[in-house]
N, C-alpha and C positions, 0 to 999 in steps of 0.2 A: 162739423162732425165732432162728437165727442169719442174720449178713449175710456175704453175698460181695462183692469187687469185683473185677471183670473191665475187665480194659485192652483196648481195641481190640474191644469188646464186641457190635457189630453186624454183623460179616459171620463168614463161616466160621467156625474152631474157637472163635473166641471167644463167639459167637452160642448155637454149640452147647452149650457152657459154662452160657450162660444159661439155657435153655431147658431142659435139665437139673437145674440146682440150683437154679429156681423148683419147676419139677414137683416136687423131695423136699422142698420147703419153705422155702429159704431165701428171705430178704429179699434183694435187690441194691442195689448200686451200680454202676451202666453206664456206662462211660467211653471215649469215643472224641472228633475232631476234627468230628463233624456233628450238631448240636443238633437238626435234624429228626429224622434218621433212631433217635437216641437217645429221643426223647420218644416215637414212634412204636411202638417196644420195648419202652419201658416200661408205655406202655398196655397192649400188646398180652399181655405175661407179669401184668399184672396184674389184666385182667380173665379170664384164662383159668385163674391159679394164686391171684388171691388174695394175691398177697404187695404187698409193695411194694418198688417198683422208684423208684430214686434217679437221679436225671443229674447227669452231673459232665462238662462238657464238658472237653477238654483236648488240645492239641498235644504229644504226649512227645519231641519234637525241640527242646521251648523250655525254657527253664530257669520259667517260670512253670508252664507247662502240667504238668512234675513237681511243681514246687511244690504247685500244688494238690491234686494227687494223693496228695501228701505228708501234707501237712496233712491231710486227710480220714482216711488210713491213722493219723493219729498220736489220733486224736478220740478220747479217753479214756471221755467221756461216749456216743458210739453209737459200739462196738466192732466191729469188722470182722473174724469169723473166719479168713475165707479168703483169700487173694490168688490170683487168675491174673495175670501178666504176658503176654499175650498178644499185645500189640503189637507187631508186624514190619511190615517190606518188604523186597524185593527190588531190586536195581539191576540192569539189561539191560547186557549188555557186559564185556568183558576187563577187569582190571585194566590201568591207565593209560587205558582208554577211558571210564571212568566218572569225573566230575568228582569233585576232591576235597570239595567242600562237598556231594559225596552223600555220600560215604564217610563224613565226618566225621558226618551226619545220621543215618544207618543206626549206628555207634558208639554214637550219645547214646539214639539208641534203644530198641537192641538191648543194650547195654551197661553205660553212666550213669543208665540208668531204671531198669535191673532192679535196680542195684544198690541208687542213692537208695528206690527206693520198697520193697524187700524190705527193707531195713535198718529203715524208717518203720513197715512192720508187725509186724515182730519183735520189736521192744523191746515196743511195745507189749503184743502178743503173749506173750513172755516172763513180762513181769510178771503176767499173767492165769494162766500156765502153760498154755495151748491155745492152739491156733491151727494156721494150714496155711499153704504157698505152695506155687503151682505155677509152674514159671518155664516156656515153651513156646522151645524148640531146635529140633533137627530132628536127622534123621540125617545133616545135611552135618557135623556137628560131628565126626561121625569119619573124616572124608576129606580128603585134603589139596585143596580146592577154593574159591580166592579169599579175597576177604575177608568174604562171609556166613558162608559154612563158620568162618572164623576166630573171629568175630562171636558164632556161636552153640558152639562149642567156649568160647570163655567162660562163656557163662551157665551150659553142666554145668560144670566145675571150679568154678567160685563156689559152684554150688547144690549141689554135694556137698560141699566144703571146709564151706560153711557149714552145712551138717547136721548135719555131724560134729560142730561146733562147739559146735552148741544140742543136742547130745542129751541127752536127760534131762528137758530141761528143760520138754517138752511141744508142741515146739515142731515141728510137720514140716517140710520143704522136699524139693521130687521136682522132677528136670527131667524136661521131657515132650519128646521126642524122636522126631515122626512122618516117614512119608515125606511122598507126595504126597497132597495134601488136595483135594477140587475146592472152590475157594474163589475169593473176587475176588482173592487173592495177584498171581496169573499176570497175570490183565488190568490191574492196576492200573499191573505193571512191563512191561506189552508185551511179554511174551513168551505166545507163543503155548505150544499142549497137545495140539495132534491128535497130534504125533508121541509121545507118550507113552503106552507100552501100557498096555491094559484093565487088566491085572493089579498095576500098581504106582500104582491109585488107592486110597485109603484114605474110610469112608463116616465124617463129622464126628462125626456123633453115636456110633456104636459107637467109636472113638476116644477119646471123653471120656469114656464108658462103662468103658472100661480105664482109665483113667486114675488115675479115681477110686479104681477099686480098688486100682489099687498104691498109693495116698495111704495109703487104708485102714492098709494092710497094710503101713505103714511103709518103701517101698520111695524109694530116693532118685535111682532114675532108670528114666525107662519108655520102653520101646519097643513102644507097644500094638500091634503085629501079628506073627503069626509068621512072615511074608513077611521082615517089613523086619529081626526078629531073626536070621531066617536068613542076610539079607544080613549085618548087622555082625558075625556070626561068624563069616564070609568076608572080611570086613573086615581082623581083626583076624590072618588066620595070611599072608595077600597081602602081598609084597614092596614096601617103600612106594615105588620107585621103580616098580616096574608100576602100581601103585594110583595111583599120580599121574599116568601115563598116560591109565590108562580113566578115571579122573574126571574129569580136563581135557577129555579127548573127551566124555563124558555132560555134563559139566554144560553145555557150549556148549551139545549139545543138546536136553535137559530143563530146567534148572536155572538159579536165579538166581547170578548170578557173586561 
């Protein structure tokens, strides 16, 4: 058996994550800020798959809560195949209406985690010659829209830069790049969803479903729906002065800022 660890493991894509690579066998490690609701998960994947399921509480907003996160990724002795970086948030509101100590919070996140803790697997990794990460973006990273959008346009430049880097070496890294998810995302940041058409939800599980297969398949960046692909290759021929437009308008209101 091999192990995964999944960040921000108990709700939406990350949940789904789990729930998915217990069912093919894998061993976990479940990581998020709620020891309840983490041990509750773990039972629950492992009297239904069999595996066993690890908790690892942890805050990725604190320099410990990566730490430990760290450390565990770096455990020589019970090796951790997989990484999902899956832990995010959203902040409600414009730029300058969102507090700097969010901003900087959603950074250490979004940002200083993916980075400390994909580095923590990799070497690791590296040395064994196998292993995976999957870093989870979004498709704001290709629009010009606030400081999330900015946020997660980092982790693809990182997680492609760094692919390139380790090629050969056995080593994959894919950023995962979805639209809308129905997940606790929306309610956790207060923004509401009724205004968001039917057609540009996305279902968790066939998501990670795709996901995986572009892993498989060596792919270093995915965008599992043909909806949201069709959008960013609209994306990319739109005048970025227009596109900065309708996205300013949409993300008010759809989207985290």
């Amino acid at each position: 058996m091999t192990t995964a660890l999944i960040t921000g493991s108990t709700a939406g894509i990350g949940a789904a994550f789990a729930r998915r690579l217990a069912a093919d066998g894998h061993n976990l490690v479940l990581v998020a800020r709620d020891t309840k609701r983490l041990r509750e998960q773990a039972t629950e994947l492992h009297d239904r798959h069999g595996i066993e399921a690890e908790v690892l509480t942890a805050d990725l907003a604190t320099d410990p809560g990566i730490e430990a996160v760290a450390g565990r990724l770096s455990d020589r002795k019970a090796p951790v195949d997989l990484l999902v970086n899956n832990a995010g948030f959203g902040n409600k509101g414009r730029y300058l209406d969102v507090s700097m100590a969010d901003e900087l919070k959603m950074l250490k996140v979004h940002c200083e985690a993916v980075l400390r803790l994909t580095s923590a697997a990799t070497e690791a990794m590296r040395e064994r010659g196998r292993g995976g990460v999957v870093n989870v973006a979004s498709v704001a990273a290709f629009v010009p829209r606030g400081t999330y959008g900015a946020s997660k346009a980092w982790v693809v430049q990182f997680t492609q830069g760094a692919a390139r880097d380790l090629a050969g070496s056995g080593v994959r890294l894919m950023a995962l790049c979805p639209g809308f998810v129905r997940t606790e995302f929306h309610q956790r940041a207060g923004m509401g969803t009724d205004n968001i058409p039917g057609w540009m939800w996305l279902d968790a599980d066939k998501l990670v479903a795709a996901a995986l297969t572009d892993l498989s398949r060596g792919r270093t960046l995915s965008i599992p729906d043909p909806r949201y692909k069709a959008l960013m290759g609209l994306v990319k021929v739109a005048p970025r002065r227009l596109l900065g437009g309708i996205t300013s308008r949409t993300g008010r209101k759809y989207g985290p800022q």
